[in-house]
N, C-alpha and C positions, 0 to 999 in steps of 0.2 A: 535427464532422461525424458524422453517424450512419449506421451500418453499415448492409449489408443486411437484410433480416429479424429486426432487433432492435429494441426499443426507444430512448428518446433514453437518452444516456448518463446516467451517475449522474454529480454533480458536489458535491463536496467541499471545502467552502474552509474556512480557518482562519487565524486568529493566530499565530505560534507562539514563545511566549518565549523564542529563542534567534538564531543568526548563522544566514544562507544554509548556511557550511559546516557546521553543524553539522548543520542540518535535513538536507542531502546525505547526512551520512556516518551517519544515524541510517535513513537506507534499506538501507546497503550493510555494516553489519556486525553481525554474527550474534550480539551481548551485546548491543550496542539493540537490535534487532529483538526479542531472547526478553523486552526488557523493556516491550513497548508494545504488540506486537502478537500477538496468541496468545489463548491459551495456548501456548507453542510446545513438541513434544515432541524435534523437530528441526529446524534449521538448517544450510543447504550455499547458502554465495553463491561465484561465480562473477563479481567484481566488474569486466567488461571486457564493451565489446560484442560479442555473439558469446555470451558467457557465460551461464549460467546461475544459476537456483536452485532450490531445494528446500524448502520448510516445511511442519510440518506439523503443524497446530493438534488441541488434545486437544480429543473434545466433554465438556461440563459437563452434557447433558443424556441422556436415554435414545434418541435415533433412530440410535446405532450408533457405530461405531469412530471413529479419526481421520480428518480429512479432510486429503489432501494436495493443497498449490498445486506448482505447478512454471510456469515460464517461462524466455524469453530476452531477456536486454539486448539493445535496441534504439539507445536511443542514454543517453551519461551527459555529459553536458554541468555540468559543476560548476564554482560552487553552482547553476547556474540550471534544471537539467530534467533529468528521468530519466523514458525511457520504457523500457515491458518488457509481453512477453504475460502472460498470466494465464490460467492452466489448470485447474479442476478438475472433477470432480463436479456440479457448479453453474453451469459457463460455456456447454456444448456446443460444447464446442472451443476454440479460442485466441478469449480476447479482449485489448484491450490500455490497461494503463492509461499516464498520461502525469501525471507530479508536475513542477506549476510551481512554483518560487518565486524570489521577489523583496524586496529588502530592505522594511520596514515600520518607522514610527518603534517603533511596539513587538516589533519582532524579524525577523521573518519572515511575509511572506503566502504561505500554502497555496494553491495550487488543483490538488485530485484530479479526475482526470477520465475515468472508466472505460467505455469503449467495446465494442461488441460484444455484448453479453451476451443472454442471452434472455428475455423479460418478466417468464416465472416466476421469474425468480431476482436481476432488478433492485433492488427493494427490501430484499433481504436483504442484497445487496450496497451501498448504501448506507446501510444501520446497520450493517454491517460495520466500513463502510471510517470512518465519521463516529465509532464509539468507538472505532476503533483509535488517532484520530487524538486523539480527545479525552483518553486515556489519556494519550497521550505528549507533552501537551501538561502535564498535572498532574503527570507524569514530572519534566519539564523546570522545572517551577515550582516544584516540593521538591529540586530538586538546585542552583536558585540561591539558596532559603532558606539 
């Protein structure tokens, strides 16, 4: 469903060589997360609904300092869905993403699905969200090597 004054969501699918649980527990702890998604300079999860996080990715280019995410669990349904807001510099205000997944004969089906956001900052947001994912998919593929 798409938000008020935003665009359609950005949506995210993938494969992922690995178990439902694992794909879950690779959202919620702070040593997978600094390994797939980042740069990370920090990490602070809050892994309960109600809870929160904190991360906060170094830039690699010249447009200025770190950028920090911040949100709140919404709902953690495990292995099967995690939803959570998404806050930064780039969302103008809460937006929220929602991680499906479901068993697949080759591991796990991705569906990311990030809502809310503002036009300008849509597409950023979906190469964001598409190498973070594709990182941790190649993660995941040299650690069953």
């Amino acid at each position: 469903m798409n938000m008020p004054g935003t665009d359609a969501p950005v949506i995210v699918q993938r494969v992922l060589p690995v178990t439902p649980d694992q794909a879950f527990d690779a959202w919620l702890d702070p040593s997978e997360l600094r390994g797939w998604m980042g740069p990370l300079t920090d990490v602070e999860v809050d892994a309960r609904v109600g809870g929160r996080f904190r991360l906060v990715m170094a830039r690699d280019d010249a447009d200025g300092g770190p950028i920090e995410h911040t949100g709140n669990y919404r709902e953690l349904d495990r292995p099967n869905r995690l939803v959570f807001t998404w806050v930064s510099q780039y969302t103008d205000g809460e937006s929220v993403v929602t991680v499906e997944l479901s068993p697949d004969p080759a591991g796990t089906r991705l569906v990311l699905t990030h809502e809310g956001l503002p036009s300008e900052s849509r597409d950023g947001h979906a190469e964001g969200w598409g190498q973070f994912i594709d990182r941790y998919v190649e993660t995941a593929e040299r650690q069953k090597a």
